[in-house]
N, C-alpha and C positions, 0 to 999 in steps of 0.2 A: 445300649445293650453291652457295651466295651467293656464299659467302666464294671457293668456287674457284673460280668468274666475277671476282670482284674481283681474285684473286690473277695471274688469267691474264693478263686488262684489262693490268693496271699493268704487267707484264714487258713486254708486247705494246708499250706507251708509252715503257716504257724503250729500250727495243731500237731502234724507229721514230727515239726522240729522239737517241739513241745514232748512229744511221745517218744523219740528219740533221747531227746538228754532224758528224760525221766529213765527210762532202761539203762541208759548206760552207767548213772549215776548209781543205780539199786544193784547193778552187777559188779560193783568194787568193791572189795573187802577191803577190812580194816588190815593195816599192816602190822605182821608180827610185833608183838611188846618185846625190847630191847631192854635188858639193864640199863637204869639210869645212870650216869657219870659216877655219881657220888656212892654208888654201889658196884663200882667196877672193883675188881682185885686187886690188892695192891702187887706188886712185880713178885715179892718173896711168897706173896698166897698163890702165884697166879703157877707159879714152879708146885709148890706143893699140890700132892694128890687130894682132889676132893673125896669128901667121906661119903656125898650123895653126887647123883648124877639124874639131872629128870632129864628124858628126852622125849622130843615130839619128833616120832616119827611120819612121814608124809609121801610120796610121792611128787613125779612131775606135772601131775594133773592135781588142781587144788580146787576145790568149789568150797562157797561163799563160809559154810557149816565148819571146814576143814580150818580157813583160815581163823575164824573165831575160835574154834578148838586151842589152838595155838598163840593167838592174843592173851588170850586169858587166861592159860597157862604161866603164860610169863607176867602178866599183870599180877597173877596170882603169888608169885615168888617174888619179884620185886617190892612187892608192898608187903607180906608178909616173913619175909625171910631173905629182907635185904641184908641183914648184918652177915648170914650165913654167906651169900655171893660174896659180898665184901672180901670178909677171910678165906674166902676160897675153899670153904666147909662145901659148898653146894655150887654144882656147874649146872648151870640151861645149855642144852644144845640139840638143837632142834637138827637133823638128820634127814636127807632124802635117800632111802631107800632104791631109788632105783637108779642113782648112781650109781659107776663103778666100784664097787670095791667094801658095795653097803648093803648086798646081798643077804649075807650072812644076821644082819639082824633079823631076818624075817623071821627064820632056824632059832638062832641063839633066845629070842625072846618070844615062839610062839606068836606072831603077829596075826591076826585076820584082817587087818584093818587097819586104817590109820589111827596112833594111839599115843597116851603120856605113860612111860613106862620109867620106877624110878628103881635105882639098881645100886647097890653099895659096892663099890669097888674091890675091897677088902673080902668079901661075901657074909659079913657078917648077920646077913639077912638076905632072906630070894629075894629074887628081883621081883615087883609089884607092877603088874600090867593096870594102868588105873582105868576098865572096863565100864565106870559108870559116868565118863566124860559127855557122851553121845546123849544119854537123858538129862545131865545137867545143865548143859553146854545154855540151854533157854533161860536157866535160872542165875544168872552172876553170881550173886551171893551166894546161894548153896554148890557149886561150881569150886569157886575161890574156896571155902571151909575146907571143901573135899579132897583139893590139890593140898592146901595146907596142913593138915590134921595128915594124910598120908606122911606125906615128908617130914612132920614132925616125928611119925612114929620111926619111920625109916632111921630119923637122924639117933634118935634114942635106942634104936636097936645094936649099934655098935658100942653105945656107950657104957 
């Protein structure tokens, strides 16, 4: 009778540990997309004013939706509008809002939510709250088109 106490025990741990890493695994997001090396700024772009600005705003509290939000944004730009990072035409800077001192974006850009909002420094164009992230965010491809084709328009608005 021990042994099928013991044998129960151990499946019973299995299963549990088994149910365990499975959650824990499903509740890691992916980490923000980073320009890659070879799209970083050069020192004399990195001084100069960018003619675009996307930024992802966020909060201290991120869930899983939030963080893909934000990957794919920047996957979105890196792959499609690396040479603009390069020359320092276009800055990613992704923003937490409820730090100090980062208030004022909620005001300055109309925020409900966490969002890609892209904004010409110059004003040569309003700034563009990109509202239809949250319905794309499940489609990658129509997502990525979305950020890009915005930003293109944005970058030809000053031009």
């Amino acid at each position: 009778m021990k042994t099928k106490q013991i044998v129960t025990f151990s499946l019973l741990a299995l299963v549990v540990g088994s149910l365990a890493w499975t959650i824990a695994g499903a509740m890691r997001a992916p980490a923000p997309a980073e320009p890659p090396t070879d799209a970083a700024p050069s020192p004399e772009a990195a001084a100069a004013e960018p003619e675009l600005i996307v930024y992802y705003f966020h909060g201290n509290t991120r869930c899983a939706t939030c963080r893909k939000i934000e990957a794919q944004a920047g996957e979105a730009l890196t792959a499609d509008l690396a040479a603009e990072l390069a020359a320092g035409r276009v800055q990613w800077l992704p923003v937490n809002i409820d730090e100090p001192g980062n208030e004022h974006f909620v005001q300055d850009y109309q925020l409900h939510t966490r969002s890609v909002v892209l904004v010409r420094p110059d004003g040569a164009a309003p700034y563009r709250n990109l509202e239809e992230i949250w319905s794309l965010v499940g489609s990658p491809d129509a997502y990525r088109a979305y950020i890009t084709a915005n930003a293109r328009e944005m970058l030809e608005a000053g031009s």
